[in-house]
N, CA, C and O of each residue as an XYZ file, in Angstrom:
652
protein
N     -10.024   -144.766      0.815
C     -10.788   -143.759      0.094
C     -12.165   -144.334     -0.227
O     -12.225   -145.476     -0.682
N     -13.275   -143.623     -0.022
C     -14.771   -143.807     -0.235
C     -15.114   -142.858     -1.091
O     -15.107   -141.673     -0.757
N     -15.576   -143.413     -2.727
C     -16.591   -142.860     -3.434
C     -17.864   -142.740     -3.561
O     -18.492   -143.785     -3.729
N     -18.662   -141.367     -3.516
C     -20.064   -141.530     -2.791
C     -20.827   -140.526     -3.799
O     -20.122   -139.849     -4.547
N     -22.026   -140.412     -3.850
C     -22.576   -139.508     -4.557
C     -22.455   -137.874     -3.449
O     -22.301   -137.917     -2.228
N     -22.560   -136.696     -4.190
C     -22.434   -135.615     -3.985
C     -23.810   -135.619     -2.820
O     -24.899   -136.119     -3.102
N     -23.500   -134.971     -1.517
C     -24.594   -134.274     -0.520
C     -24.553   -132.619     -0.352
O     -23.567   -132.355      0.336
N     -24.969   -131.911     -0.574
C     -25.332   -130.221     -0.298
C     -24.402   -130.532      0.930
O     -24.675   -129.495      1.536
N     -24.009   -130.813      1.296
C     -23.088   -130.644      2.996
C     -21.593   -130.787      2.491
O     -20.662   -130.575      3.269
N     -21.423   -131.083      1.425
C     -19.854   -131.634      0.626
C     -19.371   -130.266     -0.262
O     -18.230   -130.094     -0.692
N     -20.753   -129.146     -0.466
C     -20.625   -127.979     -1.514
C     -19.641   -126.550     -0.573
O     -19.490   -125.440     -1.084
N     -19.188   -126.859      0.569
C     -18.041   -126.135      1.262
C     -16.447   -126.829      0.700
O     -15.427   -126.296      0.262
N     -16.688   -127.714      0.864
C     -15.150   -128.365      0.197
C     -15.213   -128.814     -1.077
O     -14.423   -129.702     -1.397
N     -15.827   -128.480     -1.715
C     -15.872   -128.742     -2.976
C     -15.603   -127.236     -3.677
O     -14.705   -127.083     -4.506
N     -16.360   -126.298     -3.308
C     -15.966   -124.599     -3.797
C     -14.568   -124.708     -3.135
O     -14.017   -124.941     -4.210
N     -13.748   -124.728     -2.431
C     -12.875   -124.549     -1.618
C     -11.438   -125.502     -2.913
O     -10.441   -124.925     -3.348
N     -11.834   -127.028     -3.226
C     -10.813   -127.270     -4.221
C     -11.250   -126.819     -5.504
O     -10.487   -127.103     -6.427
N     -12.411   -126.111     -5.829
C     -11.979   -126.022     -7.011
C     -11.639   -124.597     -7.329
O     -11.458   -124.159     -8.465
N     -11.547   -123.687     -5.825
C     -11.012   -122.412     -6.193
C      -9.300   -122.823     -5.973
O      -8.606   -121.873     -6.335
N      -8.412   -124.093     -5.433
C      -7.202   -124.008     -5.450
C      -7.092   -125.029     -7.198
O      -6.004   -125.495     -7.538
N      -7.963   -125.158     -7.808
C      -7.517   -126.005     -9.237
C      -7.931   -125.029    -10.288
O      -7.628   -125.422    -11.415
N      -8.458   -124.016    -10.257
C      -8.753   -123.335    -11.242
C      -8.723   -121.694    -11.273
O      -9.069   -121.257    -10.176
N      -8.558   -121.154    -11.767
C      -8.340   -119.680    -11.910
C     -10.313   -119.455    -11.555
O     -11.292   -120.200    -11.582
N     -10.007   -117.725    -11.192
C     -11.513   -117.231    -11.243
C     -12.513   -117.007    -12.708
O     -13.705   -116.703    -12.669
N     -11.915   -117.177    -13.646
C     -12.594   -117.273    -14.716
C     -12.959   -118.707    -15.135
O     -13.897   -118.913    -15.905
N     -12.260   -119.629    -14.658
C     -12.461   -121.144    -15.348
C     -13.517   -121.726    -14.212
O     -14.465   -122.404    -14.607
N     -13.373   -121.495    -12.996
C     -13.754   -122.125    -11.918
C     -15.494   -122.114    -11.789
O     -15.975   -120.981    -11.819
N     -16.165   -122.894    -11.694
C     -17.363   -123.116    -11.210
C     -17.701   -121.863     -9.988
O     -16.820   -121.265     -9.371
N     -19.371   -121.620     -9.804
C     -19.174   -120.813     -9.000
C     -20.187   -121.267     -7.894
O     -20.703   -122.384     -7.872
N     -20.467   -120.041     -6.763
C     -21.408   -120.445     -5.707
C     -22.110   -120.829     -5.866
O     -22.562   -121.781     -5.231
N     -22.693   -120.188     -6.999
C     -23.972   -120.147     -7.651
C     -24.368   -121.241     -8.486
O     -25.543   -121.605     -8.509
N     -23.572   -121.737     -9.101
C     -23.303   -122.777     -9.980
C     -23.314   -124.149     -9.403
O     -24.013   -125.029     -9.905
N     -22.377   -124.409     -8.112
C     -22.658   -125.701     -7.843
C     -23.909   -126.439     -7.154
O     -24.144   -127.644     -7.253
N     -24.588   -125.596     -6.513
C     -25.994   -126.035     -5.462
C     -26.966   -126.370     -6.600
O     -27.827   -127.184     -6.268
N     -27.048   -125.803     -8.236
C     -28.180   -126.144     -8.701
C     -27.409   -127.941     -9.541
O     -27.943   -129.050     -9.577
N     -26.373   -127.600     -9.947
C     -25.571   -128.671    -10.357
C     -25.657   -130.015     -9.238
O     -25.835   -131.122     -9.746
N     -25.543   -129.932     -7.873
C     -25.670   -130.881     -6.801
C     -27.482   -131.702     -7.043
O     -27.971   -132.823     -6.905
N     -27.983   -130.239     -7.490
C     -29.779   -130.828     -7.544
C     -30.181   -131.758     -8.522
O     -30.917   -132.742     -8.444
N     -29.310   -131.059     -9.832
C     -29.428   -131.333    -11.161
C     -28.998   -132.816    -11.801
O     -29.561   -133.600    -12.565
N     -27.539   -132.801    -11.006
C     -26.763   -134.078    -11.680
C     -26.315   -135.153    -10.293
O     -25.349   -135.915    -10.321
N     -27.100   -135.020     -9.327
C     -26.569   -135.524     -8.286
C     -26.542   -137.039     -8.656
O     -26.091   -137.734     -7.745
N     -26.915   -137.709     -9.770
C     -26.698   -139.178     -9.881
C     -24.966   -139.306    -10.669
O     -24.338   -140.353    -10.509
N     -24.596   -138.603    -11.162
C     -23.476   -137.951    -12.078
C     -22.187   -136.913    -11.016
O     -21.204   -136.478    -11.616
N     -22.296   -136.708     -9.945
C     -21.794   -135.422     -9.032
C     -21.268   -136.885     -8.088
O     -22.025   -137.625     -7.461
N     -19.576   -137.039     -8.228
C     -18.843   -138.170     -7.404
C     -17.890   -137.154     -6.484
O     -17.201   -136.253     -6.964
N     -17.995   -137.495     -5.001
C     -16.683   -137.491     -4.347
C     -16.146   -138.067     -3.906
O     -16.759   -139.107     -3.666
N     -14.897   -138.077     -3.461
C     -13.180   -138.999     -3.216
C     -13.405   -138.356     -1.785
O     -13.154   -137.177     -1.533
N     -13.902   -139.259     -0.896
C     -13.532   -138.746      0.839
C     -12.252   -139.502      1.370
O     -12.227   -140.675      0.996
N     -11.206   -139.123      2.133
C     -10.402   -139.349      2.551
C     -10.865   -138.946      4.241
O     -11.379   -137.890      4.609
N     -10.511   -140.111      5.076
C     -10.935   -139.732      6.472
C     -12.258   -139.155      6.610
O     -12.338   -138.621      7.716
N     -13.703   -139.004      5.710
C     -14.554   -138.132      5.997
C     -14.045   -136.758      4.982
O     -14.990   -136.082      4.574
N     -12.976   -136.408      4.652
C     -12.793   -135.322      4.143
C     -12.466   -135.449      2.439
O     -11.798   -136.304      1.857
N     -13.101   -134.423      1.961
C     -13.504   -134.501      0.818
C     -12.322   -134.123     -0.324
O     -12.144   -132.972     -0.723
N     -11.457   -135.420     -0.835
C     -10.422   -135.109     -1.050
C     -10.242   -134.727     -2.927
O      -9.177   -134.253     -3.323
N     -11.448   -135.019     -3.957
C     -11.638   -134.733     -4.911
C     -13.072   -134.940     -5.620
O     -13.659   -135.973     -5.296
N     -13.610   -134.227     -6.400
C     -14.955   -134.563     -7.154
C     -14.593   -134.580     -8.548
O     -13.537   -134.195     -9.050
N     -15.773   -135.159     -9.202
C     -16.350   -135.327    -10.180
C     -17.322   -134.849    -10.863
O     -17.854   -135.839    -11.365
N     -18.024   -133.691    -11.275
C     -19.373   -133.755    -11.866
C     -19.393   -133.578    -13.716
O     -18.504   -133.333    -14.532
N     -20.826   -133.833    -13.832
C     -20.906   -133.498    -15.383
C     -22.388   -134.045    -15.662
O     -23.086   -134.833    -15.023
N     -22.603   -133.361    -16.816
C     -24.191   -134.510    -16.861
C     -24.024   -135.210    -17.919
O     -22.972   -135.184    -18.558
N     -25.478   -136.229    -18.372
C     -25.265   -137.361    -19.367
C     -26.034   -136.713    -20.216
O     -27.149   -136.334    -19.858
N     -25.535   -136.471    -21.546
C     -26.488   -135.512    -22.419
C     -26.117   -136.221    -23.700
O     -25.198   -137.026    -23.849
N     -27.015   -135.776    -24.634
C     -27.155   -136.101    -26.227
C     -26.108   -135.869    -26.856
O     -25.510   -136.689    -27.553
N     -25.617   -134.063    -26.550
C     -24.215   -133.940    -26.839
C     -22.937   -134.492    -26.828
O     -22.589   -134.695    -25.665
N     -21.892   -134.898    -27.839
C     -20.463   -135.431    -28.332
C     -19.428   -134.854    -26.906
O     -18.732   -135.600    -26.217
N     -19.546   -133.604    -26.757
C     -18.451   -132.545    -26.503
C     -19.449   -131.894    -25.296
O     -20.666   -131.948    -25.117
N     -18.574   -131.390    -24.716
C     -18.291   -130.366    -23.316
C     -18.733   -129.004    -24.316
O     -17.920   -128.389    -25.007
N     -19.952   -128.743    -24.238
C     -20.609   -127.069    -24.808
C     -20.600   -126.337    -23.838
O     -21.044   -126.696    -22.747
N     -19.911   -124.768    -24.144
C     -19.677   -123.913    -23.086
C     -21.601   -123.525    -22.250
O     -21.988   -123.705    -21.095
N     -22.429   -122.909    -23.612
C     -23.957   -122.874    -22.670
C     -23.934   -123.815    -21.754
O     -24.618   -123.467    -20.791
N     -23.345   -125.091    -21.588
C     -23.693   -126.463    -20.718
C     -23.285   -125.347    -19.230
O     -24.138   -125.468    -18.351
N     -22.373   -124.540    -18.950
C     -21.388   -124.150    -17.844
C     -22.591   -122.753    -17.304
O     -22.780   -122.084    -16.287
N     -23.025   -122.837    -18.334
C     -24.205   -121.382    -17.673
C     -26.000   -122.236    -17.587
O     -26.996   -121.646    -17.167
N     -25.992   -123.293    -17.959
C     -27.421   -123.674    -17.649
C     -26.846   -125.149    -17.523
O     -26.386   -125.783    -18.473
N     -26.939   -125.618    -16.178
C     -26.684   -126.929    -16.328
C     -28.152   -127.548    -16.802
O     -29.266   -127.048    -16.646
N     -27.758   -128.880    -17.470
C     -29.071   -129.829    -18.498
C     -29.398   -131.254    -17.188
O     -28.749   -131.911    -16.375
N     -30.524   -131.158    -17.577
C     -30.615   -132.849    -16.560
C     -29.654   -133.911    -17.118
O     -29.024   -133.766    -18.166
N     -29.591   -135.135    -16.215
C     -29.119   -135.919    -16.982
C     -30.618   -136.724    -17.326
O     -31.698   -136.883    -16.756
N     -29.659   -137.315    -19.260
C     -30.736   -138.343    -19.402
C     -30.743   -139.298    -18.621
O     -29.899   -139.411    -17.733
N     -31.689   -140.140    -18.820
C     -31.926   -141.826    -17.960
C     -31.198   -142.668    -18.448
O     -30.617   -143.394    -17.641
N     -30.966   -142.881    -19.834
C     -30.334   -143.712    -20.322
C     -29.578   -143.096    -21.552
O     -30.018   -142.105    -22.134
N     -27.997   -143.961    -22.053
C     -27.673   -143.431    -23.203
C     -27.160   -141.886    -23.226
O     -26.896   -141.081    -22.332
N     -27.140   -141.841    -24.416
C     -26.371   -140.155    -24.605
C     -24.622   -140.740    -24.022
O     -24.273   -141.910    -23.865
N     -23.851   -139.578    -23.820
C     -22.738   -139.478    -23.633
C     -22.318   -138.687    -22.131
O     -22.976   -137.678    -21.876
N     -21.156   -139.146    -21.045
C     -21.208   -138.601    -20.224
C     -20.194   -137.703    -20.467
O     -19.060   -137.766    -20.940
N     -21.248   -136.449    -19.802
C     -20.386   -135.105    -20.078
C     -19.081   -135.117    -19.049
O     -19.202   -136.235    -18.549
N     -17.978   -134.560    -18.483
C     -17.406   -134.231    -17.191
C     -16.567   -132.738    -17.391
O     -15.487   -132.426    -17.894
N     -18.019   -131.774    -16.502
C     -17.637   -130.178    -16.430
C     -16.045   -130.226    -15.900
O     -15.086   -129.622    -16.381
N     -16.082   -131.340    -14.504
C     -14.784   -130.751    -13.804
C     -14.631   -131.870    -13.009
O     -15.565   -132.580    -12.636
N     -13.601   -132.015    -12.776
C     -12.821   -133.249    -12.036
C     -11.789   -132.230    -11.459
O     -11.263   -131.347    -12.136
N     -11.556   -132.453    -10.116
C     -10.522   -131.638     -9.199
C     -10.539   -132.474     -7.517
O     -11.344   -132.905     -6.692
N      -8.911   -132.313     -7.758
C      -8.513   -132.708     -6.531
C      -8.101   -131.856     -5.751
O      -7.641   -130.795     -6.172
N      -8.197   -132.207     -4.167
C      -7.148   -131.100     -3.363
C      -5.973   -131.419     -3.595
O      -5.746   -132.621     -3.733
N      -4.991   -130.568     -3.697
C      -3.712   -130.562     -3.818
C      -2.792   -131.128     -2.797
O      -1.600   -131.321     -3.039
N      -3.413   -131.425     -1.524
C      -2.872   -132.758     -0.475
C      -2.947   -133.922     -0.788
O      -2.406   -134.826     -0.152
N      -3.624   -134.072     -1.806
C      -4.259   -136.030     -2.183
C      -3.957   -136.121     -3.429
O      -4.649   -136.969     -3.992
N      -2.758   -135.289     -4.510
C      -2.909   -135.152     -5.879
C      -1.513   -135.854     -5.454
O      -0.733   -135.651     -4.523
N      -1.533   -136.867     -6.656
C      -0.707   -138.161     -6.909
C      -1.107   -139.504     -6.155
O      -0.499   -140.573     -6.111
N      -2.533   -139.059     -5.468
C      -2.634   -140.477     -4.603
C      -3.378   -141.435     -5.503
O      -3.295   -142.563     -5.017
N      -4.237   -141.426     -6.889
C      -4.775   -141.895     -7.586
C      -6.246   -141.545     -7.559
O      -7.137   -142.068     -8.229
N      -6.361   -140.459     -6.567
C      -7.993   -139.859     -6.801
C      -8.523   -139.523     -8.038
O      -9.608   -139.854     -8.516
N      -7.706   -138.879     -8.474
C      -8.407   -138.200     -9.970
C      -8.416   -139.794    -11.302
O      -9.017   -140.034    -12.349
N      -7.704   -140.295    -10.711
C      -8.137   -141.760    -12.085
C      -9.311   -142.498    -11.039
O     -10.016   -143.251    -11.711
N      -9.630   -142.487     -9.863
C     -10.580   -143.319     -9.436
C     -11.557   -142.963     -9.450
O     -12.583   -143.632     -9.571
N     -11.419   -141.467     -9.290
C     -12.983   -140.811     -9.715
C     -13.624   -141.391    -11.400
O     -14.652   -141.936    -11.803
N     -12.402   -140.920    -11.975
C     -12.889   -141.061    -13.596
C     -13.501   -142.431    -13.321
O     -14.716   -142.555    -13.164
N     -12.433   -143.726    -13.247
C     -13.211   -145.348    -13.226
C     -14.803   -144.918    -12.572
O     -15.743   -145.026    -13.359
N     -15.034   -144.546    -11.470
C     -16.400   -144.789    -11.180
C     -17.334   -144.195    -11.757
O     -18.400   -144.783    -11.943
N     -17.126   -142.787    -12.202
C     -17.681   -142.006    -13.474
C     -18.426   -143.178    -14.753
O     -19.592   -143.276    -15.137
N     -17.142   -143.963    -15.165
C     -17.411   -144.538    -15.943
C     -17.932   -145.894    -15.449
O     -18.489   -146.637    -16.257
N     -17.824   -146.158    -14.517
C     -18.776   -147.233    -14.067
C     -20.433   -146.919    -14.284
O     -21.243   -147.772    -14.645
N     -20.689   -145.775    -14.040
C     -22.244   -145.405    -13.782
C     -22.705   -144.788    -15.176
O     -23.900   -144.525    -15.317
N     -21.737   -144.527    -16.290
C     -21.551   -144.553    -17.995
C     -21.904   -145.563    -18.323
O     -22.998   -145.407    -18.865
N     -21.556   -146.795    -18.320
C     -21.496   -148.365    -18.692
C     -23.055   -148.681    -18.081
O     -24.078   -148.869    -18.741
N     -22.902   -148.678    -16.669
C     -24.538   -148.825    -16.018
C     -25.783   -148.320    -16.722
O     -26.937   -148.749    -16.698
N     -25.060   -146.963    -17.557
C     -26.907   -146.329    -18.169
C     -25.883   -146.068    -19.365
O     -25.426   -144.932    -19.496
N     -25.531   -147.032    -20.194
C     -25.320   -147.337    -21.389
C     -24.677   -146.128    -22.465
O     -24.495   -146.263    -23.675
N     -24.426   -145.036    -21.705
C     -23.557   -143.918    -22.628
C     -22.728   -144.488    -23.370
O     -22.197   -145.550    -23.045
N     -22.485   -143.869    -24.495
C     -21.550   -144.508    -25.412
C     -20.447   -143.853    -25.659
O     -19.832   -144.079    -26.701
N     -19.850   -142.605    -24.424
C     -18.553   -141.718    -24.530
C     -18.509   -141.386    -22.971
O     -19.353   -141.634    -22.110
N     -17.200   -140.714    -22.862
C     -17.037   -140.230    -21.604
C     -16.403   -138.950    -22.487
O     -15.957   -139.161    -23.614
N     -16.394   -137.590    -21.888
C     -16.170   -136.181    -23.043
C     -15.902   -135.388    -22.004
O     -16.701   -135.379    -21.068
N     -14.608   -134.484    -21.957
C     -14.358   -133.546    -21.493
C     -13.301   -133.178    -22.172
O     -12.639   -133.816    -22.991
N     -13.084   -131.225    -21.457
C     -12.012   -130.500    -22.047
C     -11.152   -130.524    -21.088
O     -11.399   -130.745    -19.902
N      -9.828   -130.232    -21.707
C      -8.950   -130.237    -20.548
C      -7.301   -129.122    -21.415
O      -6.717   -129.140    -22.498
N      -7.196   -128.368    -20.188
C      -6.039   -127.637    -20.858
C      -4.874   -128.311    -21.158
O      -4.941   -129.466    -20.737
N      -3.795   -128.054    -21.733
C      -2.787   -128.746    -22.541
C      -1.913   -129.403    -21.162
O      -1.172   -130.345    -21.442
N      -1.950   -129.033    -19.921
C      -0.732   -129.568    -19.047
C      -1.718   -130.423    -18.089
O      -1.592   -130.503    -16.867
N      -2.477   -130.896    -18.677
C      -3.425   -131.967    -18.070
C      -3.488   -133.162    -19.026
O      -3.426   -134.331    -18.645
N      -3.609   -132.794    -20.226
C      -3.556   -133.842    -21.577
C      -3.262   -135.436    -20.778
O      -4.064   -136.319    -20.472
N      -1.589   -135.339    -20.588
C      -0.701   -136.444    -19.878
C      -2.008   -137.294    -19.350
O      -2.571   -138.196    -19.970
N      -2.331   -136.811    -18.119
C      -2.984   -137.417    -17.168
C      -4.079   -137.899    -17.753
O      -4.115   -139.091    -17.446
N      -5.407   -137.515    -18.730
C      -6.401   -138.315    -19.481
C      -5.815   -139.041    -20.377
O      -6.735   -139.621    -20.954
N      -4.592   -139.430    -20.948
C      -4.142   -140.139    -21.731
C      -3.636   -141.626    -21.203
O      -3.624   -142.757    -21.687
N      -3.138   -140.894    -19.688
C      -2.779   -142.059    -19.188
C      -4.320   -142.905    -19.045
O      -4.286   -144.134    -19.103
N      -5.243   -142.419    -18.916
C      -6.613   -143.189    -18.632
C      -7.403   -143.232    -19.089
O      -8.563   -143.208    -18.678
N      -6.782   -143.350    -20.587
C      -7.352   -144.411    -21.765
C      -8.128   -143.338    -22.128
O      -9.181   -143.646    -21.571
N      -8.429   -141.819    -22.924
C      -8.722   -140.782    -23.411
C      -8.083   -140.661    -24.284
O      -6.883   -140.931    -24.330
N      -8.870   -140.154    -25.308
C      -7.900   -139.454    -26.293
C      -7.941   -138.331    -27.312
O      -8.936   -137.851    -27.855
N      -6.574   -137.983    -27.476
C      -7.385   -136.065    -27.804
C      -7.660   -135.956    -28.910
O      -6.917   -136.351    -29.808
N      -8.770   -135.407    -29.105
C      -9.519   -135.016    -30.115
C      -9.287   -133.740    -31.096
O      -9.861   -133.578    -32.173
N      -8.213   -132.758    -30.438
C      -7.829   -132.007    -30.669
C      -8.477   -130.892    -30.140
O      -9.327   -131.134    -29.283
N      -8.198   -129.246    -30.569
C      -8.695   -128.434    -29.609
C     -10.317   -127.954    -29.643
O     -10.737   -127.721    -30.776
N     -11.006   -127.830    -28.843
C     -11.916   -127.550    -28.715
C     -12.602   -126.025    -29.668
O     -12.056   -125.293    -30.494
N     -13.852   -126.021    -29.147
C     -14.291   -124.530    -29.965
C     -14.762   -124.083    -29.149
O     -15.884   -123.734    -29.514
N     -14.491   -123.705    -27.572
C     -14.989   -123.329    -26.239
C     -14.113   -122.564    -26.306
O     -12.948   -122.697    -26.680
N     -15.063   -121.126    -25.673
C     -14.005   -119.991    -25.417
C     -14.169   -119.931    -23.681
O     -14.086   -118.856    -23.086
N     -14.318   -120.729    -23.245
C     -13.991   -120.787    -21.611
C     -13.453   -119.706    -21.493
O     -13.139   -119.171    -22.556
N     -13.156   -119.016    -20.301
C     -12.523   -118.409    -19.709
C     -11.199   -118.231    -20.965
O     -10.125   -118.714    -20.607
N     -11.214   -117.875    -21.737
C     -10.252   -117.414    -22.941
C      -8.615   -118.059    -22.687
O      -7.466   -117.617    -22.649
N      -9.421   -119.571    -22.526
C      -8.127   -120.525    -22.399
C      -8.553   -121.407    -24.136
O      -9.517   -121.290    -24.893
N      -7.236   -122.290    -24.189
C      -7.330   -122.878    -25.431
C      -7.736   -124.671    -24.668
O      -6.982   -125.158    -23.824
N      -8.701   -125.236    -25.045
C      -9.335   -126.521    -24.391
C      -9.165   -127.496    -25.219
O      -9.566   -127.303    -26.366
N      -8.699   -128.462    -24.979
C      -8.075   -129.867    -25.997
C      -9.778   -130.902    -25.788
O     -10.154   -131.317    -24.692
N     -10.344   -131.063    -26.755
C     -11.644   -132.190    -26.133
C     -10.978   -133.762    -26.353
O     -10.556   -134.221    -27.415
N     -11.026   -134.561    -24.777
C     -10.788   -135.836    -24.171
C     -12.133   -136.541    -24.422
O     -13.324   -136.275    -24.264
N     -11.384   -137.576    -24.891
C     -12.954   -138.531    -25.530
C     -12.776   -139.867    -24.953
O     -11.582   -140.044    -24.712
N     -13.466   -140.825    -24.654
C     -13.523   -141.958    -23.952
C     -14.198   -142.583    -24.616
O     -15.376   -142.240    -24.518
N     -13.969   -143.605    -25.475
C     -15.201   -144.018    -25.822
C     -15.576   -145.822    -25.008
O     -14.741   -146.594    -24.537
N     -17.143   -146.020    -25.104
C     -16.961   -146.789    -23.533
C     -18.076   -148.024    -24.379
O     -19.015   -147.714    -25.112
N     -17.662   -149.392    -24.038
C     -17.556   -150.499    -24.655
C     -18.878   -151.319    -23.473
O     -18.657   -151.334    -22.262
N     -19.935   -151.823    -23.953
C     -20.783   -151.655    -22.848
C     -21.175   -153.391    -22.604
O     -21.931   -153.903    -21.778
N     -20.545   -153.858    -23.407
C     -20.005   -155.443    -23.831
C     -20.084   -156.021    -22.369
O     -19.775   -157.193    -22.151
């Protein structure tokens, strides 16, 4: 498996898993990921398997604690340094889920956190996901105040040691 930054040529298989990981209300859209690829492409990780794009990563590095729903309708630059790394969405294809993509994405996430000195890693995550950020050293914060797609969102906090 090769982790690489996001290319506009990766935004076909990338809409493609995250319409099999998410409902049509939660899910990122057409529209949504090409300015996100422009926006956060230092922050925007994929998991290639064979050349094929077997899970991503994006989010930006912002001032903000928490995953803010406006963040999902105007993506923010990332800062240069510092602030906290956001993560909109982490999704795997469902052929490569249990292979350890989705914790290797996070590690390199947080590799490039540590690199420009953020002092959190922050995302929401619905209740039958919890397990899986817990196993990788997250922890819940309890439920969010995001009315996403009119799901109930637990906020996952990381906090990241730059020592």
């Amino acid at each position: 498996m090769k982790i690489t930054n996001v290319t506009m040529s990766d935004l076909p298989a990338i809409l493609a898993i995250e319409q099999m990981g998410f409902n049509n209300q939660e899910a990122g859209t057409e529209k949504q990921y090409p300015d996100r690829i422009e926006k956060l492409a230092d922050t925007f990780l994929v998991a290639k398997v064979d050349n094929k794009v077997a899970g991503f990563i994006v989010g930006p590095a912002a001032k903000e604690p928490y995953v803010e729903d406006w963040m999902y309708e105007k993506t923010p630059h990332n800062l240069e340094k510092g602030g906290n790394q956001i993560i909109f969405t982490i999704a795997v294809d469902p052929h490569f889920q249990g292979q350890g993509v989705g914790s290797k994405l996070l590690a390199a996430i947080e590799d490039i956190a540590r690199k420009h000195h953020r002092k959190t890693i922050a995302l929401t995550s619905r209740d039958k996901n919890v397990p899986f950020y817990l196993k990788n050293d997250f922890v819940n914060m309890g439920v969010a105040e995001s009315e996403h797609a009119g799901e109930t969102w637990y906020n996952m906090l990381k906090k990241i040691s730059n020592q």
